[in-house]
Structures are given as structure tokens and as C-alpha cells.
C-alpha positions as CSV (number, residue, x, y, z in Angstrom):
1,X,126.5,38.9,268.8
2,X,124.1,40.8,266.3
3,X,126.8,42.6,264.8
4,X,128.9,39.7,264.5
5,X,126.5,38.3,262.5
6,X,125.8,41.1,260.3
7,X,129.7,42.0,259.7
8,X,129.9,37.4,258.4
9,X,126.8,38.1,256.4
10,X,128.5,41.3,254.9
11,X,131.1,39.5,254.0
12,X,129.8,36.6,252.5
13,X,127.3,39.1,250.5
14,X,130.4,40.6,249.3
15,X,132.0,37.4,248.4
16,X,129.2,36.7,246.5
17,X,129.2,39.3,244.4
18,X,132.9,39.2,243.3
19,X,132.3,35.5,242.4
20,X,129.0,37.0,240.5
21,X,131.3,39.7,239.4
22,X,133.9,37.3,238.4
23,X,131.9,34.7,236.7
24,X,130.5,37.4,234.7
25,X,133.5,38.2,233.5
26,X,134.0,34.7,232.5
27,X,130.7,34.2,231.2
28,X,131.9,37.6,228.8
29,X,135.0,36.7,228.0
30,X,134.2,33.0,227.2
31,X,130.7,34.4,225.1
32,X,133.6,36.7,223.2
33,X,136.0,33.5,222.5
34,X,132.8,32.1,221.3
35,X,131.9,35.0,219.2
36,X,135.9,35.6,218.1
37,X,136.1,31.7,216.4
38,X,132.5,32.0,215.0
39,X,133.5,35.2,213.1
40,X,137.2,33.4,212.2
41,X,135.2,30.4,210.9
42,X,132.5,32.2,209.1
43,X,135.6,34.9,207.4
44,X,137.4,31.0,206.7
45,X,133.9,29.7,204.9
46,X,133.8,33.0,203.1
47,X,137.2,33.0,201.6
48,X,137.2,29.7,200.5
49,X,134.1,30.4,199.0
50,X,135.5,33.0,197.1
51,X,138.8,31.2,196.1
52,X,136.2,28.3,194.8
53,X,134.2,30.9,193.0
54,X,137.8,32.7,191.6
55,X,139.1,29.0,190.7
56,X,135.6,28.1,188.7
57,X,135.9,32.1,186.9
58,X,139.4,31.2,185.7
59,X,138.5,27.9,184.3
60,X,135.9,29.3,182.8
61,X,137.9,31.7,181.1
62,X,140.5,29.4,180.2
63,X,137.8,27.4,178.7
64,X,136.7,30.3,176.5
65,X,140.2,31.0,175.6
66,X,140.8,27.9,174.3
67,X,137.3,28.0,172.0
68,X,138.6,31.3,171.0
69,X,142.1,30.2,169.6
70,X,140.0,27.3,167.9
71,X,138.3,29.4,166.1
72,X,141.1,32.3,165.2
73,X,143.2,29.0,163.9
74,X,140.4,27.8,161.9
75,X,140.3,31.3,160.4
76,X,143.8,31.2,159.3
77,X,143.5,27.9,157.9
78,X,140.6,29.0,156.3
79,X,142.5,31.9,154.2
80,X,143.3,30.3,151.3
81,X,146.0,32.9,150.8
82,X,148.0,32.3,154.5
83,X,147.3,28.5,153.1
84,X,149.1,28.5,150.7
85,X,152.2,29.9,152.4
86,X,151.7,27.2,155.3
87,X,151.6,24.9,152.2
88,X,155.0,25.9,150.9
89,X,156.5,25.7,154.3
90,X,155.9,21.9,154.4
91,X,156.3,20.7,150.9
92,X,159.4,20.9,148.8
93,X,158.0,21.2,145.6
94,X,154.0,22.0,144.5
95,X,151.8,23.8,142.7
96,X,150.1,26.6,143.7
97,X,147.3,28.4,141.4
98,X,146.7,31.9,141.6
99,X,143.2,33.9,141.4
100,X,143.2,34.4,137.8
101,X,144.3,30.4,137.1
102,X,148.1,30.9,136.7
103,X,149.8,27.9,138.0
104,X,153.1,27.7,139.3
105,X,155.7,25.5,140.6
106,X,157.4,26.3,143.2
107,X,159.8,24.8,145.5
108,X,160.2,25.9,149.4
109,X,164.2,26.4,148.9
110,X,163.0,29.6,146.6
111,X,160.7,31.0,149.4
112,X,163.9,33.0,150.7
113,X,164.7,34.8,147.4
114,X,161.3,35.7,146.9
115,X,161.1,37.4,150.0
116,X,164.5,39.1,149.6
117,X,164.1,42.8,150.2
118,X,167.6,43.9,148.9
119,X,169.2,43.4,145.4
120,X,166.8,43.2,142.3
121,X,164.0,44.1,143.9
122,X,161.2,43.8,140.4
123,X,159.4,40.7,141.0
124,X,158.6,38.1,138.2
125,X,155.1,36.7,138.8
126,X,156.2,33.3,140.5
127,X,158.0,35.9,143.4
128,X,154.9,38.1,143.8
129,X,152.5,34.8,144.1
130,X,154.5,33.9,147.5
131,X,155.5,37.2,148.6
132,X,151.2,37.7,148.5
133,X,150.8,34.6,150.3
134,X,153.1,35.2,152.9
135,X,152.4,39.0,153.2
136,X,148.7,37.5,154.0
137,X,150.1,35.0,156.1
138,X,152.1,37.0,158.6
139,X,149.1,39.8,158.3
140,X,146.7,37.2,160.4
141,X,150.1,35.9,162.9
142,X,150.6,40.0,163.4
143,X,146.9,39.7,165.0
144,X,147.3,36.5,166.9
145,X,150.2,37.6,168.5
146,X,148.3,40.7,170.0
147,X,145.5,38.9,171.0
148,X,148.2,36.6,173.0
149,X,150.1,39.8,174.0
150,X,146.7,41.0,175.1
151,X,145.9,37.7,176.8
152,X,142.8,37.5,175.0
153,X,144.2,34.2,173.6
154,X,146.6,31.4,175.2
155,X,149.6,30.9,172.9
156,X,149.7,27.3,174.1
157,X,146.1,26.9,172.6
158,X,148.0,27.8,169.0
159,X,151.1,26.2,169.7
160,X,150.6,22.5,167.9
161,X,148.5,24.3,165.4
162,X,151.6,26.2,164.2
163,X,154.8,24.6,165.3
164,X,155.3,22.5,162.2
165,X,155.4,25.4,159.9
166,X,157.3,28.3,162.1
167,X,160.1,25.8,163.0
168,X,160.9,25.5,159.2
169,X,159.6,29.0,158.2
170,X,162.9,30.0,161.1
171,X,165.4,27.3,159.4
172,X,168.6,29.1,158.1
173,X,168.0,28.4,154.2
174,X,164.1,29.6,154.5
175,X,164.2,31.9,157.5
176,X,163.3,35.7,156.0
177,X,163.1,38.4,159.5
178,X,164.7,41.2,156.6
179,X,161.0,40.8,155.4
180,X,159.4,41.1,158.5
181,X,161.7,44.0,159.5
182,X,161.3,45.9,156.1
183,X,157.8,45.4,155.9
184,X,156.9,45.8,159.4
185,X,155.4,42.4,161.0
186,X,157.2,43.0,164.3
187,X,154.5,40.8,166.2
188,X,155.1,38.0,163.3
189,X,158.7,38.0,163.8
190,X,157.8,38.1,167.6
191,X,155.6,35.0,167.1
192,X,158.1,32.7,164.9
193,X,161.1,33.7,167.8
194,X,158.7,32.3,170.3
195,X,159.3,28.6,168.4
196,X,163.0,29.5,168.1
197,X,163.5,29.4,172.0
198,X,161.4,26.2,172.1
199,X,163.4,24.4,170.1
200,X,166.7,25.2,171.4
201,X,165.8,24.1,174.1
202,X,164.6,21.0,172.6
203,X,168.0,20.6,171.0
204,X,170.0,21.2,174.5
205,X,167.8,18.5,176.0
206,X,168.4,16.5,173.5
């Protein structure tokens, strides 16, 4: 009867310990669920917490790109020289004065021969005041095309500030790229073409 006992009391003590056994393994496995989502949610938190802090960095940035082609615009407006070749872009007819007081007339429909770079190629001093003026023009778009290239500034920030003047500056009677070619402004030339596209694609919509 004494062994009897012993052999039940055995055997619940042994059932015991697998369900100790077993709930420990549960316990473990269920503290490693726990531990498995906290990490997940904490690598979550920490991503979009990066993604925020990316986001804020690049609007930042934009923001400064944006001051920056402010400023590089206000430059070239600011060169009396480029000026004046924006200036006969838009008008048909004005005067123009040069450093030493010479005035001259000068209508846009001349800017093409005046920036011809085969034929007669001696100058009277009407054709050297806009070949200047656009030579000191296309000298500051050479830079603001690299800083775009260089994505140092947006070109979108420049567009409106230029549009006006390169869509006529690319027009068939006013259009010069043999100057640009011949005289090596290949970022210039790159920067007017960037209009061209736009307004093709402004005429097909049309």
C-alpha cells in the first residue's frame, strides 16, 4: 500500500514538473513575443522618426535653395550689362547708353545680326554694344546653369524670373546658338533649350 502511494505521488511530482516545465516554456516564449513587438515598435518609432527628421532636412534645404536662386537672380538683374540684353529681348525698339555715354538705338529684330559669327565679322560700335551685353549676359546663365546642374540651385526657383526673355531670345528671327556654339556658352544654350521643351509642350496642349 506504501508503495502504491509513493509510485501516485511520483507521478503526480512528475506531472507537476512538466506543467512547471511547460509553463515555463510559455512564460519564455510569451516574454520573447513580448520582447519581439517591443523591439518592432521601438525600430517603427525610430524610423519614422528619422523619415520626420529626413522630411524637415529636405525642406530645409529646399527653403535655402529657393533664398539662394533669389539672390543669384537679383544678381543678374543687378548687372547692368546682362540688363540691358534682357532689355532688348523685351522691347522692339530702345535706347541703350554705353559706359562712355554713347547712345544708341537699337531694335530687337537687329540682335541676330549682331551676334552673327560668319560673314563680315568687323563690328560697328552699335554691334559690339549688344554683342557686350549679351556676352555678359550668357556669362552669368553659364553659372546658373551649373549651380542647377550641380543642384545647388532649383531651376524651378529661376524659371518665372527668366521665361519671358529666353522664350523670345529662342524665337526663329532672334534665336543665335551659332554664338553660343562659336563662343562657347554650352551651359547658356543648355539653359534657353530647357524653355524650348516647355513651350512645345505648351503649344501641343494648346
Amino acid at each position: 500500500m506504501l508503495v502504491a502511494r509513493q509510485d501516485t505521488l511520483g507521478i503526480v511530482n512528475s506531472g507537476i514538473q512538466s506543467w512547471i516545465t511547460a509553463a515555463g516554456i510559455v512564460v519564455a516564449a510569451a516574454t520573447g513575443l513580448v520582447g519581439m513587438f517591443k523591439g518592432l515598435a521601438e525600430w517603427r518609432r525610430a524610423t519614422e522618426q528619422r523619415r520626420d527628421e529626413l522630411a524637415l532636412r529636405q525642406r530645409e534645404y529646399r527653403q535655402k535653395q529657393a533664398l539662394f536662386a533669389r539672390e543669384v537672380v537679383r544678381e543678374i538683374f543687378a548687372d547692368e550689362r546682362a540688363r540691358a540684353a534682357l532689355k532688348m529681348l523685351d522691347w522692339l525698339n530702345a535706347e541703350y547708353t554705353d559706359d562712355d555715354g554713347a547712345k544708341y538705338q537699337i531694335r530687337r529684330d537687329e540682335i541676330q545680326t549682331a551676334l552673327r559669327v560668319t560673314g563680315g565679322l568687323v563690328f560697328n560700335d552699335e554691334e559690339v554694344f549688344v554683342r557686350t551685353r549679351f556676352e555678359a549676359l550668357y556669362d552669368q546663365l553659364e553659372q546658373l546653369e551649373h549651380l542647377i546642374e550641380l543642384e545647388i540651385a532649383a531651376f524651378e526657383d529661376v524659371e518665372t524670373a527668366f521665361r519671358y526673355y529666353a522664350v523670345r531670345a529662342i524665337r526663329p528671327k532672334i534665336e543665335h546658338f551659332a554664338f553660343l556654339d562659336y563662343y562657347d556658352y554650352p551651359r547658356a544654350k543648355k539653359f534657353l533649350l530647357r524653355f524650348e521643351g516647355k513651350e512645345k509642350v505648351k503649344r501641343n496642349q494648346g
